[in-house]
N, C-alpha and C positions, 0 to 999 in steps of 0.2 A: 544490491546484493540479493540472492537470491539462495535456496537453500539445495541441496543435492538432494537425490529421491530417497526418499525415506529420511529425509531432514525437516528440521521448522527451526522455525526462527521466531527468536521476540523482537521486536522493534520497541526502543525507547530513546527519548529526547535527552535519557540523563546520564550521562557518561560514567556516572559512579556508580551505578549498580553491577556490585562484582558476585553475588548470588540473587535469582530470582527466587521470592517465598511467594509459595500461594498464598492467595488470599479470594476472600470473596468479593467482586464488584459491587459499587455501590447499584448501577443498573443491573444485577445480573437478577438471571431472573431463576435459578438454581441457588440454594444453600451450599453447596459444596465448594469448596477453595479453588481454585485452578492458576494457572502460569497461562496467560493467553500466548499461543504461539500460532504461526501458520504458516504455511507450506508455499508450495512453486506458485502456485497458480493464484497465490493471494498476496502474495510477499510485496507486489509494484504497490498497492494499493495504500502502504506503508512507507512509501521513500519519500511521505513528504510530512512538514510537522502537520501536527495533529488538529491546530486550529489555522490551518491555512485552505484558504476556500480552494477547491479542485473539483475538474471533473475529468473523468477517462472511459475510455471506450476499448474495448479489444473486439477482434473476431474470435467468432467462434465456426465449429464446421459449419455451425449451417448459416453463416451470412453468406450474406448474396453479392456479387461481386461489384455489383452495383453500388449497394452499402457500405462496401469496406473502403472503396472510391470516393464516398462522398463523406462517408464519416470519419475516417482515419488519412488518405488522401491519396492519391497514386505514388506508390513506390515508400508506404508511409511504414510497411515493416506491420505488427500484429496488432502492436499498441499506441493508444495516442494519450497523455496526458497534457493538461492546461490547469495553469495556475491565475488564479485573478492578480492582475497587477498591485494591487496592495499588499499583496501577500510576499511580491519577488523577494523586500530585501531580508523578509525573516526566513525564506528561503538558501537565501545564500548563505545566512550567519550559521544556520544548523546545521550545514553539509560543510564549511569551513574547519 
């Protein structure tokens, strides 16, 4: 999912949160309460749980087209995400 422009999004693992309250993070490094949300360009970043090991790659203008062949792969579209195999079936259970 991703959000339309001038939209964000929260991502959460917990089905029942039916209002988001701010609050302060335990890492945050600000006193002021916030709702963490975020946008187009962050929102992939989010589609997976939160302690499931990943790594992902996008282009940007300025990779080289060399790079985008070798890191994301021919015909691979903008983005590439990978999950560690340990990770697949808690993957499945959360998107289920």
């Amino acid at each position: 999912m991703r959000p339309r422009l001038g939209e964000v999004l929260h991502f959460s693992e917990d089905p029942t949160i039916a209002v988001f309250h701010p609050h302060v993070a335990v890492a945050a490094r600000q006193a002021e309460e916030y709702v963490w949300a975020v946008d187009d360009g962050r929102a992939p970043d989010y589609w997976f749980p939160r302690q499931c090991p990943r790594a992902m790659a996008w282009a940007a203008p300025s990779t080289s087209a060399s790079d985008r062949e070798r890191i994301i792969g021919p015909g691979g579209g903008e983005r590439v995400h990978a999950i560690e195999y340990r990770g697949v079936q808690r993957f499945l259970r959360v998107g289920a």
